[in-house]
C-alpha positions as CSV (number, residue, x, y, z in Angstrom):
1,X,103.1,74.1,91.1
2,X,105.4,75.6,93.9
3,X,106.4,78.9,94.6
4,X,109.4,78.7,93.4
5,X,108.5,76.8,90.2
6,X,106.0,79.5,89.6
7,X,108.6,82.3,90.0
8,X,110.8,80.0,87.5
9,X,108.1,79.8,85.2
10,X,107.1,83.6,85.5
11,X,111.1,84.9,85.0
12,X,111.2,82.8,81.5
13,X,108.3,84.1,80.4
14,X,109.5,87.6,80.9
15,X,112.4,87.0,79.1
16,X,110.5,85.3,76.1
17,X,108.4,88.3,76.3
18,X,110.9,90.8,76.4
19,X,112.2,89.5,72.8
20,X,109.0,89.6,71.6
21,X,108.2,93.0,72.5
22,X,105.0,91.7,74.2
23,X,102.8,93.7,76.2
24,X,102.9,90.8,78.4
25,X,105.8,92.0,79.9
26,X,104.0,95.2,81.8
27,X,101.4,92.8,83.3
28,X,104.0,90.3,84.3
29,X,105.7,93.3,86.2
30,X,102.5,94.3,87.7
31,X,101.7,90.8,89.0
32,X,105.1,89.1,90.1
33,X,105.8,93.3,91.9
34,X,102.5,94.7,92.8
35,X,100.6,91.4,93.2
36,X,102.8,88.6,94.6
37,X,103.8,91.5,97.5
38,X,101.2,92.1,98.7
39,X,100.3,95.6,97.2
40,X,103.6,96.8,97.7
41,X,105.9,97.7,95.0
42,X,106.6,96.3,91.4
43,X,109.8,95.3,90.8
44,X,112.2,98.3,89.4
45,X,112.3,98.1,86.1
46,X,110.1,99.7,83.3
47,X,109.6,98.0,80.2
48,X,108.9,100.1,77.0
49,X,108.5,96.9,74.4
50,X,111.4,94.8,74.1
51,X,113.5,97.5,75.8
52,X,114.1,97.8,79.7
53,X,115.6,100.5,81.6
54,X,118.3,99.1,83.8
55,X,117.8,100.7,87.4
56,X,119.6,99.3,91.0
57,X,118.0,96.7,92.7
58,X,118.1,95.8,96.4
59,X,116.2,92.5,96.1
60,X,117.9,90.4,98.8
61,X,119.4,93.6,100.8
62,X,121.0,92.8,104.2
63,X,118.6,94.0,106.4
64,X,115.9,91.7,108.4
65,X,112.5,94.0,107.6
66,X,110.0,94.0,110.2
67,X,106.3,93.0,109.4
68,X,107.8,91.2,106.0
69,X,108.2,88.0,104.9
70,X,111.4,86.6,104.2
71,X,110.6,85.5,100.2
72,X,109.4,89.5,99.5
73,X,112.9,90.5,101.1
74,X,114.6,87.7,98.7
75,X,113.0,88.0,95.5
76,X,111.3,91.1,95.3
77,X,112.8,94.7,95.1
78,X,111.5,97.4,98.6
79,X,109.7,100.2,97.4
80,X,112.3,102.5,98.7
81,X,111.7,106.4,100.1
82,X,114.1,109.0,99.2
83,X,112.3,112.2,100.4
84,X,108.8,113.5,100.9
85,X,106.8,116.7,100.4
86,X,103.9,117.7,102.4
87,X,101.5,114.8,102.3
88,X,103.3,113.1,99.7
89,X,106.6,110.7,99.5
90,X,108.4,110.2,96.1
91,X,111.0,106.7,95.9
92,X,114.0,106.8,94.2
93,X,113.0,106.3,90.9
94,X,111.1,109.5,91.0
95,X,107.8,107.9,91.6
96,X,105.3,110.3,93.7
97,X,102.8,108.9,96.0
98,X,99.8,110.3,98.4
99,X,100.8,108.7,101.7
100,X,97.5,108.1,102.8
101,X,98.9,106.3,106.0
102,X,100.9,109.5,107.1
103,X,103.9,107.1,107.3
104,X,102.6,104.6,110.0
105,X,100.3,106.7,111.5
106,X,102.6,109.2,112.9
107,X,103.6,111.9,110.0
108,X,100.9,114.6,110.9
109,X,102.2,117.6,110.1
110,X,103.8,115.9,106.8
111,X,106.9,115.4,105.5
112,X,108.4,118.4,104.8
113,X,107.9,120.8,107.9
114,X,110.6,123.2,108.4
115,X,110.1,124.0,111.8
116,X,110.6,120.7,113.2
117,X,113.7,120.2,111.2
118,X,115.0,123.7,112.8
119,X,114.3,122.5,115.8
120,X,116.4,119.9,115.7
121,X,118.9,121.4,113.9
122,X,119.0,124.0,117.0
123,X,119.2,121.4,119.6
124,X,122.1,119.3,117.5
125,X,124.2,122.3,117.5
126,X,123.6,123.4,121.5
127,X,123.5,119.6,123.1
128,X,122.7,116.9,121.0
129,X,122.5,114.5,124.0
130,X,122.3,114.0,128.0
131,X,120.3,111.5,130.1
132,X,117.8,111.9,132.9
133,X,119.1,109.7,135.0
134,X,119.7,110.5,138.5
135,X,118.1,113.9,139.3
136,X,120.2,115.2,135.8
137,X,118.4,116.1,132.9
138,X,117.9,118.8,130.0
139,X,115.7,121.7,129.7
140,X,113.8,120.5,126.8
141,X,112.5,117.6,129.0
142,X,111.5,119.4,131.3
143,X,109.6,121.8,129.2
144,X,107.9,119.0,127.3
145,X,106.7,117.4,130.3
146,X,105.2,120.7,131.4
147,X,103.4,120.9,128.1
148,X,102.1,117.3,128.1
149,X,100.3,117.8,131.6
150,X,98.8,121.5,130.9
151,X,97.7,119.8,127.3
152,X,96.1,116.6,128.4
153,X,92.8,117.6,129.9
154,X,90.8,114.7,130.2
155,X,91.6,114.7,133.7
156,X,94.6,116.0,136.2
157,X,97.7,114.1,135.8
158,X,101.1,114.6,137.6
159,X,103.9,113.5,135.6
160,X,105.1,112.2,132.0
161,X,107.4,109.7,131.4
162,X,109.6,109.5,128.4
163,X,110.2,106.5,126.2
164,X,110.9,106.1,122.6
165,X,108.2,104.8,120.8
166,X,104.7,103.6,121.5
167,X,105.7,99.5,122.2
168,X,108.0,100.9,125.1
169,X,105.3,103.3,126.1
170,X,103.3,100.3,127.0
171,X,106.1,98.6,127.9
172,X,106.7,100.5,130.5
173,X,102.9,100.5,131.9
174,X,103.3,97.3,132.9
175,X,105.9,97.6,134.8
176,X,104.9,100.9,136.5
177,X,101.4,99.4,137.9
178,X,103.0,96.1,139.1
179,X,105.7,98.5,140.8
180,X,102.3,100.8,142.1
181,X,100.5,97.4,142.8
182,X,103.8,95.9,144.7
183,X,104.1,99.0,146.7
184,X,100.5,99.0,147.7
185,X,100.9,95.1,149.3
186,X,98.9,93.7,146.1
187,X,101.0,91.3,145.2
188,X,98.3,89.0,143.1
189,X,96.9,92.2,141.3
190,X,99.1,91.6,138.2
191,X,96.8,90.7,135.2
192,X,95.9,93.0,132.4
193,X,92.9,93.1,130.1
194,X,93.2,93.9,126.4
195,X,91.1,93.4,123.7
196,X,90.7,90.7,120.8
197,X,92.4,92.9,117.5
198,X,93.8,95.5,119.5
199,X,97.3,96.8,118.8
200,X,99.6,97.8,121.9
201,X,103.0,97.7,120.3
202,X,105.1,95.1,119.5
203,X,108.0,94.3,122.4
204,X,107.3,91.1,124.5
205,X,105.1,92.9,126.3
206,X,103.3,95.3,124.7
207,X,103.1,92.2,122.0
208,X,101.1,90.5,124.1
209,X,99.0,93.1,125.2
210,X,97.8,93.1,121.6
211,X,95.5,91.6,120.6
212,X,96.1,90.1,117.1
213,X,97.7,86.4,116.5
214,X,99.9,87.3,114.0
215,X,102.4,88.9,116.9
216,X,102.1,85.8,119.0
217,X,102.5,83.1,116.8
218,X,106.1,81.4,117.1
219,X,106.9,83.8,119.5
220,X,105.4,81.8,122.8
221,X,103.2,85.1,123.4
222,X,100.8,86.2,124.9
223,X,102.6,86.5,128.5
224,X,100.4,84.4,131.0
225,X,99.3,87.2,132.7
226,X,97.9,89.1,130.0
227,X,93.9,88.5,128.8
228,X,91.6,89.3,125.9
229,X,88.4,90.6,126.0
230,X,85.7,91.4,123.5
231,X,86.9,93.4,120.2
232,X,83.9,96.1,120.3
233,X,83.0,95.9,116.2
234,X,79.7,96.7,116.2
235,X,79.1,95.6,112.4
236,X,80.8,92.4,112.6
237,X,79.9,91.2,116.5
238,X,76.3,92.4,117.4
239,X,74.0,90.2,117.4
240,X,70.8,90.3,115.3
241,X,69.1,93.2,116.3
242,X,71.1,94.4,118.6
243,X,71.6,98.3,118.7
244,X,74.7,99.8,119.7
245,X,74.3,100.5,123.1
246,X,72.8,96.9,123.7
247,X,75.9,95.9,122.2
248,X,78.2,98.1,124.7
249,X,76.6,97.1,127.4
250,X,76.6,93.4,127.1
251,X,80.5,93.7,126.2
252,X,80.3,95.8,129.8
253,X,79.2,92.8,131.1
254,X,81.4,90.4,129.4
255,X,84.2,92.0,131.0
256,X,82.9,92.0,134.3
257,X,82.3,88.6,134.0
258,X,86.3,87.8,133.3
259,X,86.8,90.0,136.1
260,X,85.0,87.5,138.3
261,X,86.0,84.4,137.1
262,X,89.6,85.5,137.4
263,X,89.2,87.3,140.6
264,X,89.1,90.9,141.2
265,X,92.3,90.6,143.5
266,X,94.3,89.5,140.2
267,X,93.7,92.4,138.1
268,X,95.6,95.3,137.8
269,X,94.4,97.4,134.6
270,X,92.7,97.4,131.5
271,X,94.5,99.4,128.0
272,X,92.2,100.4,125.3
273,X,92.8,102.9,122.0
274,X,89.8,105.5,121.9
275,X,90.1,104.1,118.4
276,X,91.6,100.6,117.8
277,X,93.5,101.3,114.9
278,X,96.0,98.5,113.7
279,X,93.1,96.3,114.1
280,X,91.5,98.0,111.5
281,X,89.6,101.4,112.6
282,X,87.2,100.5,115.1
283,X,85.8,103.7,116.6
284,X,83.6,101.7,119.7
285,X,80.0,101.5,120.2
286,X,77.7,104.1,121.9
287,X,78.2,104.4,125.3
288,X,80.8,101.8,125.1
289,X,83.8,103.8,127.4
290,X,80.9,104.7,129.7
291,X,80.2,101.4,131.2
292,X,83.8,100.0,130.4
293,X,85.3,102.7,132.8
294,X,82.0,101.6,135.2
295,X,83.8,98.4,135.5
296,X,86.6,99.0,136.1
297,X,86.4,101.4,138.7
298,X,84.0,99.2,140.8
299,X,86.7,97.1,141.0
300,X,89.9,99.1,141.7
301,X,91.2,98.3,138.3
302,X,93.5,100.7,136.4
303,X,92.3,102.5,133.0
304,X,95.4,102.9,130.9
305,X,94.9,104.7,127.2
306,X,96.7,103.9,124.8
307,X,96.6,107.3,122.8
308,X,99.7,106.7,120.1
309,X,97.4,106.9,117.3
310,X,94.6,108.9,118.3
311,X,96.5,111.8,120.2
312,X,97.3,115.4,119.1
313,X,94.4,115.5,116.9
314,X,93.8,112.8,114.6
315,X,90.0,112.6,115.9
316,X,89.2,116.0,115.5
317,X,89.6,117.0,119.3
318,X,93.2,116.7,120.9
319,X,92.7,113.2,122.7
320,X,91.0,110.6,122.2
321,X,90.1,110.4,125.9
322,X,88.9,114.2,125.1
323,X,86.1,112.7,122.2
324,X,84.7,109.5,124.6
325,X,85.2,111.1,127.6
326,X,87.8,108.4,129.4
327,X,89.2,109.6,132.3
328,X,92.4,107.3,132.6
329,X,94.8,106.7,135.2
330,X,97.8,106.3,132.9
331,X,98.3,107.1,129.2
332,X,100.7,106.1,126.4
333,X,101.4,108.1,123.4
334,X,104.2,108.6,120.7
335,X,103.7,109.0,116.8
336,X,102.1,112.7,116.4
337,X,104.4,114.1,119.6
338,X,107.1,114.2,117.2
339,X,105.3,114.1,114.1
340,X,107.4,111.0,113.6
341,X,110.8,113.4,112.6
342,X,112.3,111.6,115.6
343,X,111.4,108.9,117.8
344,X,109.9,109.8,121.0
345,X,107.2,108.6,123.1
346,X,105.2,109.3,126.6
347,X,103.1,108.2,129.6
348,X,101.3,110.0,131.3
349,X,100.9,108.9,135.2
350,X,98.2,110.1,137.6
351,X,98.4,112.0,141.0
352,X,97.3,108.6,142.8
353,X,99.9,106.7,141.1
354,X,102.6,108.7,141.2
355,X,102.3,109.4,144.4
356,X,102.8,106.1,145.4
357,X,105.7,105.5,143.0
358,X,107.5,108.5,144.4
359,X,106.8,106.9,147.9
360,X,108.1,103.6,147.2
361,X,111.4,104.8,145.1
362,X,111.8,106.8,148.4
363,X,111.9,102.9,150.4
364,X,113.9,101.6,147.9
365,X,116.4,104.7,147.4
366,X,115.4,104.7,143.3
367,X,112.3,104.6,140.9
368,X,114.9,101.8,138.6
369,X,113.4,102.2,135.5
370,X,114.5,104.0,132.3
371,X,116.3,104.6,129.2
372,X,119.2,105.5,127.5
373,X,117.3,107.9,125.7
374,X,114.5,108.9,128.0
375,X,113.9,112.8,127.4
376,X,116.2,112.8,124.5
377,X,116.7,116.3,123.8
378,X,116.7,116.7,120.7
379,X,113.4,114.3,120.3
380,X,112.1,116.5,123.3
381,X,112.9,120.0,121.0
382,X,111.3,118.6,118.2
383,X,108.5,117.3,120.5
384,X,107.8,120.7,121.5
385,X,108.2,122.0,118.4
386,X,105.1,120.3,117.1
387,X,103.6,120.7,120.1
388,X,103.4,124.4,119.2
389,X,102.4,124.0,115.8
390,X,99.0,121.7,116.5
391,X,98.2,124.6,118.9
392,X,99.3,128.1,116.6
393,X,97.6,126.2,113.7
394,X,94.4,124.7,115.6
395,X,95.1,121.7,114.3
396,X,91.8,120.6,116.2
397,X,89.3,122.6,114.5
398,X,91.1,122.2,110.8
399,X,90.8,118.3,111.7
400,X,87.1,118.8,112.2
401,X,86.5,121.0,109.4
402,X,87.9,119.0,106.9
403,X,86.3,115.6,108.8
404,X,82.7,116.1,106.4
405,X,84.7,116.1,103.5
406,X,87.4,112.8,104.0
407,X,84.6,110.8,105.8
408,X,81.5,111.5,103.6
409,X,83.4,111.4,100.4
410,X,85.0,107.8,101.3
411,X,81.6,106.2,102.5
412,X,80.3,107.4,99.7
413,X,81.4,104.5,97.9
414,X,79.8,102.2,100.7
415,X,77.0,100.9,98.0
416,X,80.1,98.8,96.4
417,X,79.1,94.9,96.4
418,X,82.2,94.1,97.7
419,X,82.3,96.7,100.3
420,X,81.0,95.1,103.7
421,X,81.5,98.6,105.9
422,X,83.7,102.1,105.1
423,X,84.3,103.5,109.0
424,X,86.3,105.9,110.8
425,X,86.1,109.7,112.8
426,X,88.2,112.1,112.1
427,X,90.9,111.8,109.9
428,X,91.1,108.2,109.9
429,X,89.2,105.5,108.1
430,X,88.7,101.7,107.5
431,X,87.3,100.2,104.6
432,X,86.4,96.0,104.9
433,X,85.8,94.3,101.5
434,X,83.1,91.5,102.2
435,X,81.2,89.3,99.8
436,X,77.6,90.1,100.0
437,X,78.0,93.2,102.0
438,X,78.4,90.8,105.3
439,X,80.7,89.7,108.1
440,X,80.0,86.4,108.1
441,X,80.6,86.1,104.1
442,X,84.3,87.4,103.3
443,X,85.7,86.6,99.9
444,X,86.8,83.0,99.3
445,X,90.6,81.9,100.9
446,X,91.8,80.9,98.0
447,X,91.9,83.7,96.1
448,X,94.5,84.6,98.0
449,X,96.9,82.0,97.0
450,X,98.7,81.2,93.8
451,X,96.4,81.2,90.7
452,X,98.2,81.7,87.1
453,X,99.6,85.3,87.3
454,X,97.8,86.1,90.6
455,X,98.6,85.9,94.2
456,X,96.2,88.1,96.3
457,X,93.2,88.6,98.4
458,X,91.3,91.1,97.5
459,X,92.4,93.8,99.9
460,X,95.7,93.2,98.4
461,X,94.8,94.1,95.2
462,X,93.1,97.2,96.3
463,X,96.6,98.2,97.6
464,X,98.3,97.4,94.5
465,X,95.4,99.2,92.5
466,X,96.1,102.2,94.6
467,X,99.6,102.0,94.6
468,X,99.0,101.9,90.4
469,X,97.0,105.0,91.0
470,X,99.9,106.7,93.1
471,X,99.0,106.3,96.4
472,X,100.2,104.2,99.3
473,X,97.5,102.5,101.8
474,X,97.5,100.4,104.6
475,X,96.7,96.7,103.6
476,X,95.9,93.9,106.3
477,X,93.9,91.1,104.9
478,X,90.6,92.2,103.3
479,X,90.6,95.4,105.3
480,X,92.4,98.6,104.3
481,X,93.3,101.5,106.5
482,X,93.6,105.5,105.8
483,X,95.2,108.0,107.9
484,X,96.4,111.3,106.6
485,X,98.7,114.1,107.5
486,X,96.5,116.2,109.1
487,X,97.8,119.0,107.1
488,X,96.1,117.5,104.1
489,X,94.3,119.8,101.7
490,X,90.8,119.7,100.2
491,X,92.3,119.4,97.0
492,X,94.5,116.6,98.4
493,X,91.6,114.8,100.1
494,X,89.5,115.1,96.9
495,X,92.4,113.2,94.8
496,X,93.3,110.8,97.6
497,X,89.0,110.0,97.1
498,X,89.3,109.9,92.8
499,X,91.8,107.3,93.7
500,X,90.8,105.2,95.7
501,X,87.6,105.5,93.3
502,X,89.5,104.0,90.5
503,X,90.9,101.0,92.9
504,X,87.8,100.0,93.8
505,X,86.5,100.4,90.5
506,X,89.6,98.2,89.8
507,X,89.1,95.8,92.5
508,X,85.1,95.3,91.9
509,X,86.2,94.3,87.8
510,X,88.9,91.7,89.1
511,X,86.1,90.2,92.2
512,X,83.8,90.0,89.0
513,X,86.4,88.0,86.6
514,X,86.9,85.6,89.6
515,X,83.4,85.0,90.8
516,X,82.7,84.2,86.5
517,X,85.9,81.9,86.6
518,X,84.7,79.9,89.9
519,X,88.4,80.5,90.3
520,X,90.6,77.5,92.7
521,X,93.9,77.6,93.6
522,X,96.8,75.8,92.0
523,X,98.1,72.4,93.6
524,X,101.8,72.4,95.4
């Protein structure tokens, strides 16, 4: 049967169901919405019986959605946002949901923080725009940039550079240490190392940089000069009786051995998150950063941090670099500086290389890179605004204060049979569903494709269980992905924890039915 056949076959029996006044109408809903989207949301209509209540559908809508396929877009109605409240969102229908993903990432001081919309509001009335380009600026800029260098003290660094979102943040690094490298008479130092499952953004570039196919495949990525090292997943990579350190050090020595095979002369940086988070919460090994950055430096490499995650808090100290002690030569963040009310990103750029960029714009009568909106100010008010807030609030010791509570309550449920690890730090968490409680045993492939009314892996139908439940997760294959506003209450953490409960709960039933059904998937 093909998709579309089913989808045929699935719209006739909703009809024939509606006349009937059959229940199965409800579980169609749930399967051809919750389930054939991959946990996202059912389509928009309620049925009571044989009675439906009409509502407006944007099934097809006219814009190209990013990270979606093209049949969701087509025959499935968005889940669409209307307004949110502290650490929850509510669609248009009036549905309420716990954002456990803090948008993507980025919401940390919730959806409804009146300061930040002040802000802005301020800076729209005074000047709601001017550039930075050539030696012109604004005030708020300049006062952000300030901020950024007293509040990053992982190290010393001399000046921020303003993008607008974490993929240009990284973006830009590249071209900044092949301008530092150029300037320097290293021409061949161009390379960059990554790692296997990290996530850098999602422009040429920074798309290559990361480190999961799915953002290379059609699109003639990764750049040549980009590499992959090592993913550092202790649970899923060590080797039988391998402790953690044992495990750091031989990916320590993995990486120097790519160094040498490709030639010291031909590398220019490595970028690491403190915690790789797309890729599904991997906080690194012990002693993992320790030798990296002992790599690195013995070979005049450049340690760039990608922070656009971790930053501002999100680990329970303000930087990442701050909790694994990296001391980086450039740094990229975004997503918290704003508390995603507007879009705004950073870097972060060392004394040693921004003295040589200054030295070289000098020779060349321009540093010729930049933005439209570089230093927006009205991002940069807002930017400032929050910046204020994690501070007046000690948003650093509420993150590690309520850490016991999110992180022990979650793993908690790590007994589960189909759980094969619950990690995370901080305020943020992944949760891997494995068959037998290993890596090398995840649940069959083809219980993810059609079968009767079902079309999900399991990790999908966690989402949808939660979504059921009222709250929104992040979903990538088996593995799921929690990251709160970090104004979340206890009360809040204990509901988003009874919830995700009843998914699993949910989700073990439905792996049970299957594994008794020896379930196989349909035939085109």
């Amino acid at each position: 049967m093909t998709k579309m056949n089913f989808r045929l076959v699935l719209r006739s029996a909703i009809r024939a169901a509606s006349s009937s006044g059959s229940d199965f109408c409800h579980r169609a809903e749930i399967v051809s919405g919750r389930l054939l989207n991959n946990g996202l949301p059912p389509f928009q209509s309620r049925w009571f019986g044989a009675q439906a209540e009409t509502v407006q559908s944007f099934k097809g809508h006219d814009m190209l959605a990013p990270f979606t396929a093209g049949w969701q877009t087509t025959e499935l109605d968005p889940i669409v946002i209307d307004r949110s409240e502290g650490c929850y969102i509510y669609d248009i229908h009036g549905n309420r949901y716990l954002d456990a993903l803090a948008g993507l990432w980025c919401t940390a001081l919730g959806g409804s923080e009146p300061r930040l919309v002040a802000a802005a509001t301020a800076q729209l009335n005074k000047l709601p725009f001017y550039h930075s380009f050539w030696n012109r600026t604004t005030k708020p800029s300049l006062d952000l940039a300030k901020e950024l260098l007293e509040m990053f003290t992982a190290r010393k660094m001399a000046k921020a550079f303003f993008v607008n979102s974490g993929s240009e943040a990284n973006d830009t690094q590249v071209k900044l240490v092949w301008y530092y490298n150029n300037a320097l008479g290293r021409p061949r130092k161009k390379k960059f190392i990554a790692r296997t499952k990290a996530y850098h953004g999602s422009t040429l570039i920074s798309a290559s940089l990361s480190g999961l196919p799915a953002l290379h495949q059609q699109f003639d990525l990764p750049a040549p000069f980009v590499l992959h090292t090592d993913c550092p997943h202790y649970w899923r990579n060590h080797l039988p009786g391998e402790t953690e350190e044992e495990f750091a050090t031989r990916l320590a020595n993995n990486l120097e051995n790519l160094i040498l095979e490709e030639g010291p002369e031909t590398i220019a940086a490595f970028i690491a998150e403190p915690v790789m988070g797309a890729g599904g919460v991997i906080p690194p090994p012990a002693t993992y950063f320790e030798k990296i950055q002992a790599v690195v430096k013995k070979y005049d490499i450049l340690f760039i941090a990608d922070e656009v995650i971790c930053a501002f808090g999100r680990l329970g100290e303000m930087f990442g670099c701050d909790k694994y002690k990296i001391k980086p030569d450039l740094v990229s963040m975004a997503k918290a500086l704003s508390s995603a009310y507007v879009p705004i990103g950073a870097i972060l750029v060392s004394p040693e290389v921004a003295d040589v960029v200054y030295s070289q714009s000098n020779k060349l009568g321009a540093f010729s890179h930049g933005f439209t909106y570089s230093g927006h100010p009205v991002s940069c008010a807002v930017a400032l605004e929050a910046l204020k807030i994690y501070k007046e609030r000690n948003i650093v010791e509420r993150v590690k204060s309520l850490t016991p509570r999110f992180q022990d309550g979650l793993k908690a449920f790590s007994g589960s049979p189909i759980i094969g690890e619950i990690r995370g730090t901080g305020l943020i968490l992944g949760t891997e569903f494995a068959d037998n409680k290993s890596p090398n045993d995840p649940f069959p492939s083809e219980w993810g494709k059609f079968h009767l009314l079902f079309v999900s892996r399991v990790g999908a139908y966690f989402g949808a269980q939660c979504q059921k439940h009222g709250m929104l997760v992040r979903v990538a294959g088996d593995n799921i992905m929690m990251c709160p506003s970090l104004t979340i209450s206890e009360e809040e953490i204990d509901e988003l924890i009874r919830i995700y409960g009843k998914a699993l709960k949910d989700t073990e039933e439905r792996v049970k039915e299957l594994k008794s059904q020896h379930v196989q998937p349909l035939t085109a």
